[in-house]
C-alpha positions as CSV (number, residue, x, y, z in Angstrom):
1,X,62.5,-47.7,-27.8
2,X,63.2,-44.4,-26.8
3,X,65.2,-42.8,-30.0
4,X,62.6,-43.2,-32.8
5,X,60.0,-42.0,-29.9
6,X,62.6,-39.1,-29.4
7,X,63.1,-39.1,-33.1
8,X,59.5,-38.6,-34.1
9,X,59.1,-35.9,-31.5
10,X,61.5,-33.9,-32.9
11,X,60.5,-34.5,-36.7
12,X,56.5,-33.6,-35.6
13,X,58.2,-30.0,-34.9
14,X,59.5,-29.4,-38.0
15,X,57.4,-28.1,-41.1
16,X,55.8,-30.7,-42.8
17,X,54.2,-29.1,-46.4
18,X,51.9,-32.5,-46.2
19,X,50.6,-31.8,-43.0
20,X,50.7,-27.5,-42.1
21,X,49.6,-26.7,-38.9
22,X,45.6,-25.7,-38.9
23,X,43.3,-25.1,-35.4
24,X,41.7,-28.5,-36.2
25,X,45.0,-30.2,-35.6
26,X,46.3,-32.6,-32.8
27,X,49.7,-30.9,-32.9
28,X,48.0,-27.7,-32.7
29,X,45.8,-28.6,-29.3
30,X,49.4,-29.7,-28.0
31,X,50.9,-26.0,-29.2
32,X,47.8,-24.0,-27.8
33,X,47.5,-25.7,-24.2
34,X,51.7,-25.5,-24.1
35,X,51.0,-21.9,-24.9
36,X,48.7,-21.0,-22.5
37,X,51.1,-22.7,-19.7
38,X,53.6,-20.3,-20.5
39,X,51.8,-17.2,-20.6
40,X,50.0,-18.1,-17.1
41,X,53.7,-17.8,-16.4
42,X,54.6,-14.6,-18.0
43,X,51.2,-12.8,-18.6
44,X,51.7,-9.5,-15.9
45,X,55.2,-8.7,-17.4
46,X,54.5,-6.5,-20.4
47,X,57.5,-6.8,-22.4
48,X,58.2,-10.7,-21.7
49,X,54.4,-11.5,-22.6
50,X,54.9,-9.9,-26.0
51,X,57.9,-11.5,-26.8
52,X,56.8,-14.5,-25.9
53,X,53.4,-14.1,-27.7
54,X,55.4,-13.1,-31.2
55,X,57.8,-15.9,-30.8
56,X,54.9,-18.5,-30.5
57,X,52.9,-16.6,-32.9
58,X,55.9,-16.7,-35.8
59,X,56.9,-20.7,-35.0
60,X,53.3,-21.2,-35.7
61,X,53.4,-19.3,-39.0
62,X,56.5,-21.8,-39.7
63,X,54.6,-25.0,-38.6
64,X,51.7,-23.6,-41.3
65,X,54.1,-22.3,-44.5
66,X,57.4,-23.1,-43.6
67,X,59.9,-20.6,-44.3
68,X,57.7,-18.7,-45.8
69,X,56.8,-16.9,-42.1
70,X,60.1,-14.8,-42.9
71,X,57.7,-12.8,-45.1
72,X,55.6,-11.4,-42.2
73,X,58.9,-10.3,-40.6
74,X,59.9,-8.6,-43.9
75,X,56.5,-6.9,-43.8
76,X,56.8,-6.3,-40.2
77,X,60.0,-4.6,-40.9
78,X,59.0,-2.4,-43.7
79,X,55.7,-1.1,-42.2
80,X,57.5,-0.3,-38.8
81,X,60.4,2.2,-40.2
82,X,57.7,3.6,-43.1
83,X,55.2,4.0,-41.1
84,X,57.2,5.9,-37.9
85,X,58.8,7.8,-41.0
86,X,55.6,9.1,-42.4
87,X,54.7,10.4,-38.8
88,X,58.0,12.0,-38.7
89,X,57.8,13.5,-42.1
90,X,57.4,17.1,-42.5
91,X,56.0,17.7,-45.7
92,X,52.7,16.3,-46.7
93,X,54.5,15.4,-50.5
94,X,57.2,13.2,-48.4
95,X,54.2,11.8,-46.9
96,X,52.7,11.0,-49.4
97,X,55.7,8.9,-51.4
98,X,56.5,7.3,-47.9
99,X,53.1,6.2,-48.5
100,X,53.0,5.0,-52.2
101,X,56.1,3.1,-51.5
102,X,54.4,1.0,-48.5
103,X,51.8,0.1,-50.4
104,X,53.9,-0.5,-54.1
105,X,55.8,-2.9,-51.7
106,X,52.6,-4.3,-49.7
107,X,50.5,-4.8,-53.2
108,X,54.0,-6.1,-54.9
109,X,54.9,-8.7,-52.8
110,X,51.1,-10.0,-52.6
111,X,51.0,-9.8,-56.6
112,X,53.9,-11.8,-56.6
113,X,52.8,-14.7,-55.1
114,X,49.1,-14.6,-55.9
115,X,48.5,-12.8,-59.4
116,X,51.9,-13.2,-61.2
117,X,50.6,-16.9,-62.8
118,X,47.0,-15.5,-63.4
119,X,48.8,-12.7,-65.5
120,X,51.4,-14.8,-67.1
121,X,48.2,-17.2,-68.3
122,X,46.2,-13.8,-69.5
123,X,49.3,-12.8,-71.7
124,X,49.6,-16.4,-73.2
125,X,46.3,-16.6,-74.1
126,X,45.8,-12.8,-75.7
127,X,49.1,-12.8,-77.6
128,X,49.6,-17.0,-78.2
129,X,52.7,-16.7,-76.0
130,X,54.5,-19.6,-74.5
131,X,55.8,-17.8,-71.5
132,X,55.9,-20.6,-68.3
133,X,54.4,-20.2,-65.2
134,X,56.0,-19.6,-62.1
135,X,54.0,-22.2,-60.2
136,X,54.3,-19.9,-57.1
137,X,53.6,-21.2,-53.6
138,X,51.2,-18.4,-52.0
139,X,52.3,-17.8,-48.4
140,X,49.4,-18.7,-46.1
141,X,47.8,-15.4,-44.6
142,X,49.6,-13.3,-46.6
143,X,46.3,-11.8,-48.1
144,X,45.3,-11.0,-44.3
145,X,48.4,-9.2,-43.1
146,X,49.0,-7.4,-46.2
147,X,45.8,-5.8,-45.5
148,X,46.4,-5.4,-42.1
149,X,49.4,-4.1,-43.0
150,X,48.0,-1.5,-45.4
151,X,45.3,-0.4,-43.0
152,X,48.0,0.8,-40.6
153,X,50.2,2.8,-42.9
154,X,47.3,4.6,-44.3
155,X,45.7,5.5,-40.8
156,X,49.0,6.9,-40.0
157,X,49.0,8.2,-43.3
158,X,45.9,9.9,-42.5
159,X,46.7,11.5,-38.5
160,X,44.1,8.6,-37.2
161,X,46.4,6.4,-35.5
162,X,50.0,6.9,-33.9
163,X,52.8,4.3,-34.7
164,X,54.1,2.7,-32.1
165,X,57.9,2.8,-31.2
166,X,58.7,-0.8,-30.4
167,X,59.3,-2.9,-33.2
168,X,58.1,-6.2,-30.8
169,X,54.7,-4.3,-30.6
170,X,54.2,-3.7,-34.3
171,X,55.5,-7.5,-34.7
172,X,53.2,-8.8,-32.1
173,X,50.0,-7.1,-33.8
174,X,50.8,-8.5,-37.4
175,X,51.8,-12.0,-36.6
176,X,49.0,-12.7,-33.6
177,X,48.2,-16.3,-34.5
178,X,45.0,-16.6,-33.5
179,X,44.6,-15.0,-36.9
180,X,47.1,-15.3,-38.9
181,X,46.2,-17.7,-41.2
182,X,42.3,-17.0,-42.1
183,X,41.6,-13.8,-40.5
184,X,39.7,-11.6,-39.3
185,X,41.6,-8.6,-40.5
186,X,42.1,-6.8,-37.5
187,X,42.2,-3.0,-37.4
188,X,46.0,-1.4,-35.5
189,X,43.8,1.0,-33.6
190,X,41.6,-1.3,-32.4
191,X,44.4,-4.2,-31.0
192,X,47.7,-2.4,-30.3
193,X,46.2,-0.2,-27.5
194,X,45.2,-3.7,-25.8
195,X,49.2,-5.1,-26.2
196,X,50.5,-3.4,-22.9
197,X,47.4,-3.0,-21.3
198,X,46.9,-5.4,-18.0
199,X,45.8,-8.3,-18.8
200,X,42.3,-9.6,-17.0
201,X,40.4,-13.0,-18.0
202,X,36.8,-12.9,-16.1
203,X,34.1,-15.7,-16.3
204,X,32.7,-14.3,-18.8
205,X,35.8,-14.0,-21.0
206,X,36.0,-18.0,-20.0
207,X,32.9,-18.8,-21.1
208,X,32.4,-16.5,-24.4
209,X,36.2,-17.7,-25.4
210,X,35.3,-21.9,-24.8
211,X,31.7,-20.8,-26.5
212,X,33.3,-19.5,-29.8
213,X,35.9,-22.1,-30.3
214,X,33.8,-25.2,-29.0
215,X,31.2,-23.6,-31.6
216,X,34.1,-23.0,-34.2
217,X,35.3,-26.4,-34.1
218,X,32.0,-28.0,-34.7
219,X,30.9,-25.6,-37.4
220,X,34.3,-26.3,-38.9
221,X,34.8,-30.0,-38.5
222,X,31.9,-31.4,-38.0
223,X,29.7,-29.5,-40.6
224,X,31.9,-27.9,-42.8
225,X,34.1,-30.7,-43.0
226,X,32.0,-33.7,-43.2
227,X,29.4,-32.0,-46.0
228,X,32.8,-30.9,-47.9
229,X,34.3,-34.4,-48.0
230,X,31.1,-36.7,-48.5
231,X,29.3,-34.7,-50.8
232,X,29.8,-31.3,-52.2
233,X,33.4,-31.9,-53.3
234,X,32.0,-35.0,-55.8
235,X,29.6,-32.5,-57.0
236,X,31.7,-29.9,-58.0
237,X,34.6,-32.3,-59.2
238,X,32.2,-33.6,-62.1
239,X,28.8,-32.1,-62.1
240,X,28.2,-33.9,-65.6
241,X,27.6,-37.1,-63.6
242,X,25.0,-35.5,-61.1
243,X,21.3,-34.3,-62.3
244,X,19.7,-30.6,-61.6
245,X,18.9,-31.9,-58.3
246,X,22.0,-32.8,-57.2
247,X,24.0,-29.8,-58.3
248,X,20.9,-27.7,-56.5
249,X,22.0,-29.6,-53.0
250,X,25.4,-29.4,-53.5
251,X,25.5,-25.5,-54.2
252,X,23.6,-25.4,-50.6
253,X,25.6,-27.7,-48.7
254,X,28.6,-25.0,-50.1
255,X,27.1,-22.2,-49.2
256,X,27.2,-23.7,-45.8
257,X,30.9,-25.2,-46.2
258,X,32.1,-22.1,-46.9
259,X,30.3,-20.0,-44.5
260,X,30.7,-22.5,-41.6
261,X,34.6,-22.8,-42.7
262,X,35.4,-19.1,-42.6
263,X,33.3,-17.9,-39.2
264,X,34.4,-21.4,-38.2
265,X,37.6,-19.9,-38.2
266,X,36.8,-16.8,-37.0
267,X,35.1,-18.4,-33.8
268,X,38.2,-19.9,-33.1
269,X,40.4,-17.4,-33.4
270,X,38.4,-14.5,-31.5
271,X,37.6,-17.6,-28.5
272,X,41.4,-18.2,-28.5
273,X,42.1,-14.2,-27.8
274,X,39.3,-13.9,-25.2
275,X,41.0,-16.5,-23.2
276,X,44.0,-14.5,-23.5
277,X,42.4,-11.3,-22.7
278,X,42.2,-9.9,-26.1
279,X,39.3,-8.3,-27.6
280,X,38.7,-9.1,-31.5
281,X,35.6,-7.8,-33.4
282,X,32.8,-10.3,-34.3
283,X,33.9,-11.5,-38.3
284,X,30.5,-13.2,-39.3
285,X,27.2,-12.4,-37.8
286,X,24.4,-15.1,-39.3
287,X,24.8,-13.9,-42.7
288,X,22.4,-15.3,-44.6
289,X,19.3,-14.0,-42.3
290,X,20.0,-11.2,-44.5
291,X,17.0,-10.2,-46.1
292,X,19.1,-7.8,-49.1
293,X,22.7,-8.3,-50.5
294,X,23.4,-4.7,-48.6
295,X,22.8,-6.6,-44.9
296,X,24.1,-9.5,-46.3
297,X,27.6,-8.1,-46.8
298,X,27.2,-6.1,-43.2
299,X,27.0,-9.8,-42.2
300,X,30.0,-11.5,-44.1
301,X,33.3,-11.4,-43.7
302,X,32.7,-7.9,-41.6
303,X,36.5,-7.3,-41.3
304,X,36.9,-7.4,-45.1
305,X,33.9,-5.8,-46.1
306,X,35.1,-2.7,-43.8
307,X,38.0,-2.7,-44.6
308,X,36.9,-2.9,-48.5
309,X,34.3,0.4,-47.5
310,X,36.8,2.1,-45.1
311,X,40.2,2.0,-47.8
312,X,38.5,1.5,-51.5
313,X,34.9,2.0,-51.6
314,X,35.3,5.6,-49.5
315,X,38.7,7.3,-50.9
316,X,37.2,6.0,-54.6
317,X,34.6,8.7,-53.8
318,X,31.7,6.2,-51.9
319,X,28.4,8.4,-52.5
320,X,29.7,12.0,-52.3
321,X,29.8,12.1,-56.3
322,X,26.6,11.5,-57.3
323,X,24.1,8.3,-57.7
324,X,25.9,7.4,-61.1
325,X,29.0,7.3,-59.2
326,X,28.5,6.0,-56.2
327,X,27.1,2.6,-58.3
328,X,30.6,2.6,-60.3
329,X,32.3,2.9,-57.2
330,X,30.4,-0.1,-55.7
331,X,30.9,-2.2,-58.6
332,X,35.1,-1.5,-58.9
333,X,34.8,-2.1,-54.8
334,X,33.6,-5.5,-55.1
335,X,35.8,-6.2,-58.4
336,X,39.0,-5.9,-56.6
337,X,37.5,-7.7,-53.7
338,X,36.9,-10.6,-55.8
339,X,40.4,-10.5,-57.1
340,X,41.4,-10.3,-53.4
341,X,39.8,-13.7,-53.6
342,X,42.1,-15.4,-56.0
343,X,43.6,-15.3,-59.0
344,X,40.8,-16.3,-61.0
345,X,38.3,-14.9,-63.7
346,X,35.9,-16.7,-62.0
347,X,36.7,-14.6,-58.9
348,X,36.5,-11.4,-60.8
349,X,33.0,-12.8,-61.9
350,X,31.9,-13.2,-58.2
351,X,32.8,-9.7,-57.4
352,X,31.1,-8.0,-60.0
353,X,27.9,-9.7,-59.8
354,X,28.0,-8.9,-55.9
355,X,29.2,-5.4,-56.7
356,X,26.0,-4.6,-59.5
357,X,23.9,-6.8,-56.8
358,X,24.8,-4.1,-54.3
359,X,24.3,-1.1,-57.1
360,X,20.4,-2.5,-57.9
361,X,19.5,-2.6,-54.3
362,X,20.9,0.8,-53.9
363,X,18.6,1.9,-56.4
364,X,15.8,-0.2,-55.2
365,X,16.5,2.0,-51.5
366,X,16.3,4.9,-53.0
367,X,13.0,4.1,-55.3
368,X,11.1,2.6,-52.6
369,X,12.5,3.4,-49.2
370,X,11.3,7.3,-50.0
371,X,7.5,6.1,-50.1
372,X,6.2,5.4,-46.3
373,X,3.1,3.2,-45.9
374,X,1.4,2.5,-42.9
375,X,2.4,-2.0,-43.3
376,X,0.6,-4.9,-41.3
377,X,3.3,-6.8,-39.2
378,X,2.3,-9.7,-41.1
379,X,3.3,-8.0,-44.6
380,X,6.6,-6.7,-42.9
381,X,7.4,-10.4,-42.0
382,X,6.5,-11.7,-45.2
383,X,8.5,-9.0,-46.9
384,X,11.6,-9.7,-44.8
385,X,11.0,-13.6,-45.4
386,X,11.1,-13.1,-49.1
387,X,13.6,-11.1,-48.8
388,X,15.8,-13.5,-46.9
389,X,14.3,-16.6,-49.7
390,X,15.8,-14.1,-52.7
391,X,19.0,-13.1,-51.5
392,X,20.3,-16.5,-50.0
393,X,19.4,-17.7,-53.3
394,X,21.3,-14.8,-55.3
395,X,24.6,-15.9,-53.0
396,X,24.0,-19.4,-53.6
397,X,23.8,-18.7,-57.3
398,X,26.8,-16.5,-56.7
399,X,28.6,-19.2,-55.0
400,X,28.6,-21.3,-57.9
401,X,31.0,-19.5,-60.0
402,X,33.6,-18.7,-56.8
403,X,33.5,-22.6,-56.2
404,X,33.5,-24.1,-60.1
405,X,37.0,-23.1,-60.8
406,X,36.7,-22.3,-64.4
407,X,33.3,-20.7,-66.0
408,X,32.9,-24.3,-68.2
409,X,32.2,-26.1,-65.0
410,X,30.1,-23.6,-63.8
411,X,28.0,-23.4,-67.2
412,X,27.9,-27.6,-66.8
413,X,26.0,-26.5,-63.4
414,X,24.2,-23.9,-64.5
415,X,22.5,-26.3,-67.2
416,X,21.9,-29.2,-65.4
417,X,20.0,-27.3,-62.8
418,X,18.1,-25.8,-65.6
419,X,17.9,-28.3,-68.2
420,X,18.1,-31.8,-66.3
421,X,17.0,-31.4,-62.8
422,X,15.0,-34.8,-62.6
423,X,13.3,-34.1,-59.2
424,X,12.1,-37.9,-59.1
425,X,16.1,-38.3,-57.9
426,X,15.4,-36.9,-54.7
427,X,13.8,-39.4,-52.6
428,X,16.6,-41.7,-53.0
429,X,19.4,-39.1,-53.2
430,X,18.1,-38.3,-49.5
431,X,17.9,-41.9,-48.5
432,X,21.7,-42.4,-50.0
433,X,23.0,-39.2,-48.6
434,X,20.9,-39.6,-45.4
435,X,23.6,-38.6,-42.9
436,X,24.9,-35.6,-44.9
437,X,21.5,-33.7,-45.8
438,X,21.0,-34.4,-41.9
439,X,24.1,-32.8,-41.0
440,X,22.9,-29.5,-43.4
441,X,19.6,-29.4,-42.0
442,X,21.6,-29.2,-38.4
443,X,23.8,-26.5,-39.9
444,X,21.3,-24.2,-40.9
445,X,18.9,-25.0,-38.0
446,X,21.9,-23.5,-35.9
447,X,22.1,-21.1,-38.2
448,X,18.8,-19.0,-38.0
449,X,18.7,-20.0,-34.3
450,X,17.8,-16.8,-32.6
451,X,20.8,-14.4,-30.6
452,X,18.7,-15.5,-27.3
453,X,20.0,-18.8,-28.2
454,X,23.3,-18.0,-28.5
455,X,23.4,-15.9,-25.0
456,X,21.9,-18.4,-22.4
457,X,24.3,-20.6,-24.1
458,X,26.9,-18.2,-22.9
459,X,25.3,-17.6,-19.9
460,X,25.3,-21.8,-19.2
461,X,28.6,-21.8,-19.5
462,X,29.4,-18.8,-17.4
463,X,28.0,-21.0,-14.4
464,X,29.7,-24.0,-15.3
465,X,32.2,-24.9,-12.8
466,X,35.8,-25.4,-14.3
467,X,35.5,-29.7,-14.7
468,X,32.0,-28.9,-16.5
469,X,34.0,-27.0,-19.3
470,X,36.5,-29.4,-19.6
471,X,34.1,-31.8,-20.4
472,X,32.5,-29.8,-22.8
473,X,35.8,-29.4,-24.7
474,X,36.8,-32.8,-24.1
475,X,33.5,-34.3,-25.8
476,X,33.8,-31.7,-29.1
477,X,37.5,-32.9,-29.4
478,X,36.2,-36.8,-29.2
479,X,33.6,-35.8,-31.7
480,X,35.8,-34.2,-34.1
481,X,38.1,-36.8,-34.0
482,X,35.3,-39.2,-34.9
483,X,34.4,-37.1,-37.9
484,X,37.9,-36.6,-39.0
485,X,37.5,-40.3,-39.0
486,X,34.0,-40.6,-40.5
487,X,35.0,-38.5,-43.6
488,X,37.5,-41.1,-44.9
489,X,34.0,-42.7,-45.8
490,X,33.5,-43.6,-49.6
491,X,30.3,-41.8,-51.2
492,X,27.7,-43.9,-52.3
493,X,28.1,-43.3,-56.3
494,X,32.1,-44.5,-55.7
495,X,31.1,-47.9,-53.7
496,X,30.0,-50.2,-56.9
């Protein structure tokens, strides 16, 4: 009884490309609790606690890609010598090629993987060519530590940040694995001055940590998830089979799948560090309380929207070249960010509607933010309300074409909410679909939930002796498991 036991054991620690290793995992609860008994162990000697931390951090890249985690050494390796040789350099022209070639072999390698098919289709359909895909395999994260990656070359690059000398530090930063795989993109001068710092883990980091990744795993799983699986994928697969109404529902359940999947994520990863003593910036802050597409992208994915401002938007010119310019500049800065995306035209789509979005209200600012009126609270909070209404909508409407896959499904959406919407379907849509549409009202109930909310949660667990948290993580695991369980469920259109 004991070798296929032993057998199995061993074969769960291998890469498995049918089963990757992701934070809602059982193996990866295992990996993360075996983790955390080690590091108690090692935590106060520097050295020992970054080695250790790098070699957890890169078998967990090779449980999620397989040998594919070689890449982030490759990257680690490049960026260390290039980047202490562009310190070293004494001419500002070495400097500068040291420079180029860092990011020719950054942008290379993630063009490779991600764009080399997208391009290979472009030239097949503009000249009738019959050249084959590659049918690459992207490297998971690779988008995230490229950019990571880039970020620390060019603020050395620029005198802002000093490399550091041992290669395990620079290897420790880029492969952390809190977030690794879906972000946030994490600034060099804002963790590597935390890697040999001593390492102290208060209550409050306790409680904020099990906070963000109990809330992570239910925004994940238990919303994210569940909506994904019972109802939004069926609409998106075939929206020719669904009415106006139905496509209208599914676009909002995704705009909450994909938000609640992402800061999900985030949560997770940023709980994790805090329980480990490291500090990562806040990735998603309620974003669709926004009440303009400007807050709204201050709100979403604030790692990559910084880093978008602080790397393209900014040495493209920003707004020190005039109005004309700065709108052109906002538009290319959202472009590429789409791209970023994936390799899609439907991606590039996304980007520029979100980059012309951001040009208008720029305008709009600078039409009516000069005029000052003395405004009744009431019209301010109607203002903001409608505000809020017309931008979530604008992202929704957004949402469609990053979602769709190809601009034919999204047109099939597009008319069926505008041309066959049969409201009469959605009393009984409801009733079929009672469990979801309750699950979305939860998600966005928690959503625009005030910060209060948020810190006397916190502050709960704060005074929560050690067995109460337990419990608390203990009864999010059970109910994750019963919704990983739960979304095996057949959708109602399927059953007959």
């Amino acid at each position: 009884m004991l070798h296929p036991d032993l057998h199995k054991l061993l074969q769960s620690l291998v890469y498995n490309p049918k089963d990757p290793l992701l934070f809602n995992s059982g193996f990866f609860l295992c990996f993360f609790f075996a983790f955390l008994l080690f590091y108690q162990l090692v935590y106060k000697r520097k050295l020992t606690r970054v080695i250790l931390f790098t070699l957890f951090s890169l078998y967990f890249f090779y449980k999620a890609c397989g040998f594919y985690f070689l890449f982030i050494l490759l990257s680690a390796v490049v960026d260390f010598n290039l980047s202490n040789a562009i310190d070293r350099a004494s001419s500002l022209t070495r400097k500068k090629l040291l420079l180029t070639f860092s990011i020719v072999i950054n942008l290379g390698l993630l063009f490779y993987f991600k764009y080399t098919d997208f391009f290979i289709g472009m030239i097949n359909d503009w000249s009738g060519g019959t050249i084959q895909p590659l049918k690459l395999i992207l490297p998971i994260g690779i988008s995230f530590y490229t950019f990571e990656n880039l970020s620390y070359t060019i603020d050395v690059y620029r005198g802002h940040f000093k490399p550091v000398k041992s290669f395990w530090d620079y290897c420790f930063f880029l492969s952390f694995f809190p977030k690794l795989v879906m972000g946030p993109i994490v600034r060099a001068a804002d963790f590597i001055p935390q890697i040999r710092k001593e390492i102290h883990v208060s209550r409050e980091d306790i409680a904020l940590g099990l906070y963000l990744i109990v809330g992570g795993l239910f925004k994940k799983v238990v919303i994210s998830d569940y909506i994904y699986v019972n109802y939004v994928d069926y609409i998106f697969s075939d929206p020719t089979r669904h009415s106006g109404i139905e496509c209208l529902l599914g676009v909002y359940g995704y705009a909450l799948v994909i938000y609640c999947d992402f800061s999900g994520y985030s949560d997770i990863a940023i709980g994790m560090a805090r329980w480990m003593g490291f500090t990562i910036p806040v990735n998603f802050d309620s974003p669709y309380q926004s009440s303009s597409i400007t807050e709204f992208w201050r709100r979403w994915h604030i790692s990559l929207s910084s880093w978008l401002r602080d790397y393209l938007y900014i040495p493209l010119g920003g707004n020190r070249k005039g109005k004309v310019r700065q709108y052109l500049n906002l538009f290319a800065t959202m472009l590429l960010g789409g791209l970023w995306h994936g390799a899609s035209w439907n991606f590039i789509l996304w980007g520029g509607l979100h980059g012309t979005a951001l040009a208008v209200d720029k305008m709009r600012m600078e039409l009516f933010g000069k005029v000052k009126k003395v405004r009744s609270k009431a019209y301010l909070f109607l203002q903001k309300w409608l505000g809020v209404i017309i931008t979530f909508h604008f992202v929704c409407f957004c949402w469609i074409f990053f979602k769709a896959g190809t601009f034919e499904k999204a047109q099939v959406i597009l008319h069926q909410l505008f041309f066959n919407f049969n409201a009469a379907a959605f009393v009984p849509l409801v009733v079929n679909y009672q469990t979801v549409f309750a699950v979305m009202l939860l998600g966005f109930a928690l959503h625009f939930l005030p910060k209060s909310f948020e810190l006397a949660t916190q502050r709960f667990l704060a005074v929560l002796p050690m067995l109460g948290r337990i419990l608390v993580l203990v009864v999010i695991i059970w109910l994750v498991v019963q919704v990983k369980t739960a979304e095996q469920v057949m959708p109602i259109y399927l059953q007959f």
